[in-house]
C-alpha positions, -999 to +999 in steps of 0.1 A: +000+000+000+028+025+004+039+016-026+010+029-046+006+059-021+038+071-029+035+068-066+000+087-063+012+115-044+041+120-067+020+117-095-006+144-082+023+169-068+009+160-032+024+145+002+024+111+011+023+107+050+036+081+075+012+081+105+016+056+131-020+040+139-013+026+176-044+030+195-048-011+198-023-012+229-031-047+234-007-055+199+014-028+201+053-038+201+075-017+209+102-021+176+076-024+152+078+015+143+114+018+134+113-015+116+083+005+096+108+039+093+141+015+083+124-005+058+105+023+040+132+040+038+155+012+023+130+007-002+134+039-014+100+057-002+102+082+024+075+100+036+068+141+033+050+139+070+057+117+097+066+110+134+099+117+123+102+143+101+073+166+114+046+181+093+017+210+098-003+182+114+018+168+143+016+150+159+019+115+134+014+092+164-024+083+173-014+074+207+002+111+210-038+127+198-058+108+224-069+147+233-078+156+199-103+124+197-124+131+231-143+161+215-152+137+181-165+112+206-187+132+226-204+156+198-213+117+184-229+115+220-248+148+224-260+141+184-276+104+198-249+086+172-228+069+201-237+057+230-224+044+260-222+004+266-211-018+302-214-049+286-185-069+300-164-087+283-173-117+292-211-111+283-199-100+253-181-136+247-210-154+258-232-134+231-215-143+202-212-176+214-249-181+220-255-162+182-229-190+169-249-219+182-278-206+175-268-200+139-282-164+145-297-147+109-284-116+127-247-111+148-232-087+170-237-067+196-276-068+206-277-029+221-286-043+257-271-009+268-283+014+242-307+043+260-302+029+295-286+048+324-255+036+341-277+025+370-299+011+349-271-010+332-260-019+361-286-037+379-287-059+349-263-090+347-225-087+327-223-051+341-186-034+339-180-002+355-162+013+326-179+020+295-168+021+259-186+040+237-203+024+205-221+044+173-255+040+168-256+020+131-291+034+118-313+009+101-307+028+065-271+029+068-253+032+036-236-002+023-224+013-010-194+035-021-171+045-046-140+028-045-113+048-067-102+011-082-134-011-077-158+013-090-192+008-072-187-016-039-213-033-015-200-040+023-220-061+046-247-045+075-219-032+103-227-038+142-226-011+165-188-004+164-168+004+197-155+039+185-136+042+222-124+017+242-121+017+279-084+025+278-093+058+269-079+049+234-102+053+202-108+026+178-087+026+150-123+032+129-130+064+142-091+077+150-084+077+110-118+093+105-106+125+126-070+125+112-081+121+080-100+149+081-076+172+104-044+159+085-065+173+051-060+133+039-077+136+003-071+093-002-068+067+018-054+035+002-057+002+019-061-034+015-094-050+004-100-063+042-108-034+052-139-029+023-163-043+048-151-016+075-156+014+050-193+023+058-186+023+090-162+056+082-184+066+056-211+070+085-190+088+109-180+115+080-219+121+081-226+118+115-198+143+121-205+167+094-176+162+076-162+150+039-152+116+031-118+111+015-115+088-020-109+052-011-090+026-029-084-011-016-056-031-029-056-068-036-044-089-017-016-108-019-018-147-025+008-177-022+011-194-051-019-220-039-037-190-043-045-189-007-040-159+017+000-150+028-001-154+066+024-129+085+025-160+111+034-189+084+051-173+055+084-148+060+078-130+031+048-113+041+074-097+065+091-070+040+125-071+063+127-105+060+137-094+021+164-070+033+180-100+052+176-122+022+201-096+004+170-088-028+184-053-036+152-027-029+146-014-063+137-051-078+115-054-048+097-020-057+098-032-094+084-067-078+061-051-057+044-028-087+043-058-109+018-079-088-008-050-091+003-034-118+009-041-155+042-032-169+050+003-176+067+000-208+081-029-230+102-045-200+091-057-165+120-038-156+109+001-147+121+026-124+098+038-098+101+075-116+082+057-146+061+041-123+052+071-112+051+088-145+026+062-157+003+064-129-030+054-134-059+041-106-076+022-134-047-004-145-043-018-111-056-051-109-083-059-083-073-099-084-056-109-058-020-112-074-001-145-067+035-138-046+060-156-067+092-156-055+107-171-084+097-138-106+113-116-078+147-142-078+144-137-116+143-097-112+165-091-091+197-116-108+187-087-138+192-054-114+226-072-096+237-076-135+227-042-144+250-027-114+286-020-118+308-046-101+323-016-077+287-003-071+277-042-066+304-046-043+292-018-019+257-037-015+272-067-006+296-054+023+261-030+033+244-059+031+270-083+054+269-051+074+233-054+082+235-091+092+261-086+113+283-110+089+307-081+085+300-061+117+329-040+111+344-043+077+382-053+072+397-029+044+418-053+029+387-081+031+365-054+016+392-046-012+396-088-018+358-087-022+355-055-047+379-077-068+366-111-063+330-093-073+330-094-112+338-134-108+304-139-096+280-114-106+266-132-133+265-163-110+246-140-080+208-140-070+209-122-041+232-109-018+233-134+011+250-160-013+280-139-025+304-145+008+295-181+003+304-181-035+340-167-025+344-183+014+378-197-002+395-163-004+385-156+033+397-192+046+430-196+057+447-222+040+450-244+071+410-241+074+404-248+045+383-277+041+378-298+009+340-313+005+333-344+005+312-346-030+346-328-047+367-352-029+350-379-047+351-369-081+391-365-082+405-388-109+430-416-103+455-391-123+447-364-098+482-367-081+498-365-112+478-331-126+486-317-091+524-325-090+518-310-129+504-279-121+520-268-088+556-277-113+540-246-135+523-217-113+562-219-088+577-214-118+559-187-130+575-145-131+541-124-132+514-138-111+484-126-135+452-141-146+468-146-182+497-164-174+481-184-145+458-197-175+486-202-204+509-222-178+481-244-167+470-251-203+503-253-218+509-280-188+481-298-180+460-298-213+492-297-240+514-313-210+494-343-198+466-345-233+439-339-207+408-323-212+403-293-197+372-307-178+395-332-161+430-311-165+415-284-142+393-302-117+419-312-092+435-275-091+403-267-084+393-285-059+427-278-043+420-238-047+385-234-038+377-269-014+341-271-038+337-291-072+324-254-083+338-219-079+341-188-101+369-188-127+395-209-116+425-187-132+411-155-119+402-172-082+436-182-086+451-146-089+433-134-061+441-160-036+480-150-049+509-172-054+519-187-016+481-198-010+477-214-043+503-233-043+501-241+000+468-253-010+477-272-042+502-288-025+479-298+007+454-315-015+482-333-037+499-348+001+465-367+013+462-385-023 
């Protein structure tokens, strides 16, 4: 959803604005709103007003406007839209029990407080000596709308909606009613679960004298069984869970626009400045879209390619920054891994696999440890294309990738008449400890002479 707020208020010249809705104390936790401010911001879509950043309507935090709320709730009172209600909870649980059993044509709250006195409340069973306060649904509510995407849209009959709680907190249904219309909101864009809450707004606007916003409700997102993505079972309905896969923020923007939004041009590949360019309510698709991880895998091997290998470099030690991997960088392991970077960028799907790709320059060479499934594959001649090429790299003046490769050639393919599938599989495996690796001449250069030939030699000694 901020996606698509973002891009409208760019498109439109107007402010998109962060406000954090945490009047439901009972959920709140405590790191949830800088996780919200650091993964905004490393996808790229900061906000004009915010908790943060101020604005003209400070402040962004509904907890921090419980004041600006009472006055809402009690003109709702004196108008004979809200009402007072004791019901306890557990009366309350025991009602929409009994309406469960019963199969009830008709569910929620049964107004067993509405036009009653306190006293008389109370001398009625289920009593609690603090009220909320619940709006008065009128029998010809409105259960239509104009949704900005959906065109026309039906919601189901609402209950009478608990508007403040006993906390002292609103609702969350009537606190973005009030900001909405203080903070001058002129959309609101949301997923589709909260279609069925929208008359409920719709009827406080009226009730309160004031003019509804636009509304537009998203689709939302489906596993690839087509079946709802859970926050609880799947880890990518958790957008830092991304960040600490290593997908790089502007393929998962690109990703993002894609499942709701046809491509902007001839490629799947857009900016978000064309995104925004392009901007257009009516293409986005009202379908839940299906979260395919494969097409954001796929995307984002094309943005890592489309990077320089310096610039490509700098994610990955940001990235092994942020996991703690590389805490505090090493300049010498952070030069080895700008130049061990153009070996594996076309090789690279996300970040989190590019330290693994090149562990071997990072081992030492008494740690280094061969794997069992390369182990296996070595030839019976393996001694002999060891003793071979360790003979040609110690003999060797400049240590380059060119020369690394014509020695091994000249010795190993010319040398020995070996393919160079089975010429340069032992060195290999000697270099690297894996069956695969980037470019073995190149890998070569960059672990340097002494380790190459330390390791070469280690290898050759347990055959």
């Amino acid at each position: 959803m901020s996606l698509f707020n973002k891009a409208y208020a760019e498109h439109t010249g107007g402010a998109f604005v962060l406000r954090i809705e945490d009047t439901d104390r009972a959920r709140y936790v405590a790191d949830s709103e800088r996780q919200i401010f650091d993964t905004l911001r490393w996808l790229g879509l900061p906000w004009d007003e915010g908790p943060d950043v101020g604005g003209p309507y400070a402040p962004y935090r509904q907890s921090e406007r419980l004041d600006t709320y009472r006055p809402f709730v009690e003109q709702l009172i004196e108008s004979g839209h809200a009402y007072h209600c004791w019901c306890s909870p557990e009366r309350l649980a025991q009602l929409r029990a009994e309406q469960q059993a019963s199969k009830a044509p008709v569910t929620g709250y049964d107004r067993l407080c509405y036009g009653k006195t306190r006293d008389e409340r109370a001398a009625l069973p289920g009593f609690s000596p603090t009220p909320v306060v619940r709006m008065l649904i009128p029998d010809d509510a409105p259960l239509q709308f104009t949704d900005v995407i959906r065109g026309e849209v039906s919601a189901p009959r609402p209950d009478d909606q608990v508007i403040l709680k006993a906390d002292g907190f609103p609702t969350y249904h009537l606190a973005v009613v009030v900001d909405d219309h203080l903070m001058g909101i002129t959309h609101v864009v949301r997923g589709e679960e909260w279609i069925s809450s929208t008359p409920k707004h719709v009827l406080l606007y009226r009730f309160l004298g004031l003019t509804p916003p636009a509304f537009a409700h998203m689709p939302l997102l489906r596993n690839t069984d087509k079946s709802k993505i859970s926050k609880r079972k799947n880890p990518a309905a958790r957008l830092l869970w991304f960040r600490e896969q290593g997908y790089l923020p502007e393929a998962l923007r690109n990703f993002l626009q894609l499942l709701a939004y046809p491509p902007v041009g001839e490629s799947e590949k857009a900016t978000f400045e064309e995104f925004v360019a392009a901007f257009d309510w009516a293409k986005v698709n009202t379908v839940g879209p299906v979260f395919d991880l494969k097409k954001l895998d796929w995307l984002n091997g094309e943005y890592i390619r489309s990077l320089s290998s310096d610039e490509l470099a700098e994610r990955i030690v940001e990235h092994l920054r942020f996991t703690g991997e590389w805490a505090e960088p090493d300049p010498a392991k952070v030069d080895l891994l700008r130049r061990a970077t153009p070996l594996i960028q076309e090789r690279l799907g996300v970040l989190s696999e590019a330290l693994g790709k090149v562990a071997f320059l990072f081992t030492t060479d008494a740690d280094l440890v061969v794997a069992d499934d390369a182990r296996a594959q070595l030839g019976e001649n393996s001694a002999e294309v060891l003793d071979a090429a360790i003979e040609a790299l110690q003999g060797l003046d400049a240590f380059d990738t060119a020369s690394i490769e014509a020695a091994l050639r000249a010795s190993l393919v010319d040398g020995l008449g070996l393919k160079p599938r089975f010429a340069f599989g032992p060195v290999r495996v000697g270099i690297t400890g894996s069956r695969v690796s980037p470019p073995l001449f190149e890998s070569i250069e960059l672990l340097g002479r002494d380790s190459s030939l330390a390791r070469l030699r280690a290898l050759r000694a347990t055959l």
